[in-house]
N, C-alpha and C positions, 0 to 999 in steps of 0.2 A: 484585513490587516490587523484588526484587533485579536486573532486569534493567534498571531508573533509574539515572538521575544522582541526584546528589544534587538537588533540582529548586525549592530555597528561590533564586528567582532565576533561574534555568537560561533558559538560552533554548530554547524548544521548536518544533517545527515540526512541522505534520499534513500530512505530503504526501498530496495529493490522499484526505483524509479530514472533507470537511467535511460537515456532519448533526448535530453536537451530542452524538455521540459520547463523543470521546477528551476533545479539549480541555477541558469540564467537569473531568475527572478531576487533569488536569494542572494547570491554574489553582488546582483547591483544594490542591494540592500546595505550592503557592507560585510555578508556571514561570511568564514572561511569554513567552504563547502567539500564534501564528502557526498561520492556517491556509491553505493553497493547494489550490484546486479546478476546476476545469472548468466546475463545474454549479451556475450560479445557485441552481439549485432547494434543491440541499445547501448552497450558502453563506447563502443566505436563512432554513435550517434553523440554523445555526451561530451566525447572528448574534439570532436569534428565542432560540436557548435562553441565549446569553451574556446578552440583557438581562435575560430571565427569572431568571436564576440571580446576576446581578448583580458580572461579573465583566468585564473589557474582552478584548479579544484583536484582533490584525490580521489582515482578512479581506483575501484576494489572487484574483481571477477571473485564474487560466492555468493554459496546457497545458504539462501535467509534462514534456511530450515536445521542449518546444523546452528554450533556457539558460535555467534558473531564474532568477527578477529580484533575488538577492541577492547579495551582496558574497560574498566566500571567505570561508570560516570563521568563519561569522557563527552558527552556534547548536550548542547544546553536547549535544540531541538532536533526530530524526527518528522519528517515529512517522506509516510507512508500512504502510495496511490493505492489503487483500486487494483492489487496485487496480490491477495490473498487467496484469489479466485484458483490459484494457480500452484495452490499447496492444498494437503488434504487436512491437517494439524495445525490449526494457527494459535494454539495455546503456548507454544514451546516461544514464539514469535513474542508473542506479548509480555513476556519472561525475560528475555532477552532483550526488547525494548527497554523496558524498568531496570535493569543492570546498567544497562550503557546513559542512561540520562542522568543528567548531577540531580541532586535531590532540586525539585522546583521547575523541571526541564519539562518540557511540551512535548508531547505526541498527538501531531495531526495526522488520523489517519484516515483514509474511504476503502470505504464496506461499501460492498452487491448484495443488497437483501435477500435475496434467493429467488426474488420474483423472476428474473428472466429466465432463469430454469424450470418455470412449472410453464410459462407461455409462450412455447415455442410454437413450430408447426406439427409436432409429435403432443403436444401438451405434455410432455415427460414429468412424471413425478419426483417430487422429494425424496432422499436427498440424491441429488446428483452426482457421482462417482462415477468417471469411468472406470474408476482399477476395480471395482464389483461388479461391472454389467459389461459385460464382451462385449454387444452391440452397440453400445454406446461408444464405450473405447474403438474399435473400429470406424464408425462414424465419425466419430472426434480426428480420426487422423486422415480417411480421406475427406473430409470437406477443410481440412488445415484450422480448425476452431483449439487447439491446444487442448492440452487436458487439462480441464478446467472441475473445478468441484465448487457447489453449493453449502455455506455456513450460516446456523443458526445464530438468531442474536446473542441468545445464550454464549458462543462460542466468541462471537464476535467483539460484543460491547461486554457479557458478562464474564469474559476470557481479560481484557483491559482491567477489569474493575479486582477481579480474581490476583492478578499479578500484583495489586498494591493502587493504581492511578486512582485517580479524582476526575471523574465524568464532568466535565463544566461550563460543555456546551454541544449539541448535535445540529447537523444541520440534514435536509431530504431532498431528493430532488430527481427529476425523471431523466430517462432514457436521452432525452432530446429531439428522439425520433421514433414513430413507427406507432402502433395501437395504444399501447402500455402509456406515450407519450399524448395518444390524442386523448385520453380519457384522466388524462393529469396521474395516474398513478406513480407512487414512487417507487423506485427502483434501486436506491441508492442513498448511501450514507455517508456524512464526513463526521467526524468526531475530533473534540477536542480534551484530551486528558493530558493531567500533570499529573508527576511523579511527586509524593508525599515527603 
């Protein structure tokens, strides 16, 4: 909780986290909440549990990847999941983060260090793309794994720091399940940067 705003009011935004997730949390907090997502299927999830739980929030269908459909410095945080995985370019993202925050705004976001991409049961190497390796992409769509890509920290934490943010806290943490998990490895990041 210490990595919030104060969120009595706060303007909140779920980049590309919609499912019913976060925003619940945020709402009871007090934030008047926003969510943006790509995928009907998770915004149809978002909007199903906000009636359910009896709270309002604004739902937005687009792609994180183009110019976000907001004004500058229009919300006072960002809570971005483990959603990056899922573009090939998250520089343009982090760009667009630091535009839409008011100066002093919070971006919390979780990064996939790239470990689960080198320890599969292929041990597939670095980096992971399917839009450069046919076999991949093929695979990627008959086992239904999404097309997913592998980011460097550089990309990740040094794409944040690159847009203008203030790094001011990370946090690590495993799989929860499976090898990677029994042998404590990390696999995963959350980050907390302000906007300057």
């Amino acid at each position: 909780k210490d990595w919030f705003c104060n969120m009595r009011n706060a303007k909140v935004l779920g980049l590309a986290s919609g499912g019913g997730q976060q925003m619940p949390i945020f709402s009871a907090l007090g934030a008047e909440c926003t969510v943006l997502d790509y995928s009907k299927a998770q915004l149809q999830s978002e909007k199903m549990v906000a009636e359910r739980e009896g709270y309002s929030i604004n739902i937005i269908q687009a792609d994180m990847t183009e110019p976000l459909p907001f004004e500058d410095e229009s919300f006072d945080l960002i809570f971005h999941p483990v959603s990056n995985c899922f573009v090939e370019n998250v520089i343009p993202i982090w760009k667009e983060c630091y535009r839409i925050l008011k100066k002093g705004g919070i971006l919390l976001a979780g990064l996939d260090n790239g470990i689960n991409y080198v320890f599969n049961d292929e041990e597939t190497e670095l980096p992971y793309n399917p839009l450069k390796d046919e076999k991949l992409y093929k695979d990627s769509i008959a086992n239904n794994w999404g097309i997913q890509f592998s980011h460097t920290i550089e990309e990740q934490i040094g794409g944040q720091l690159k847009a203008g943010f203030i790094l001011t806290d990370i946090y690590q943490d495993t799989n929860g399940v499976g090898n990677l998990h029994n042998f404590n490895v990390p696999t995963f990041f959350a980050t907390r940067s302000v906007k300057r």
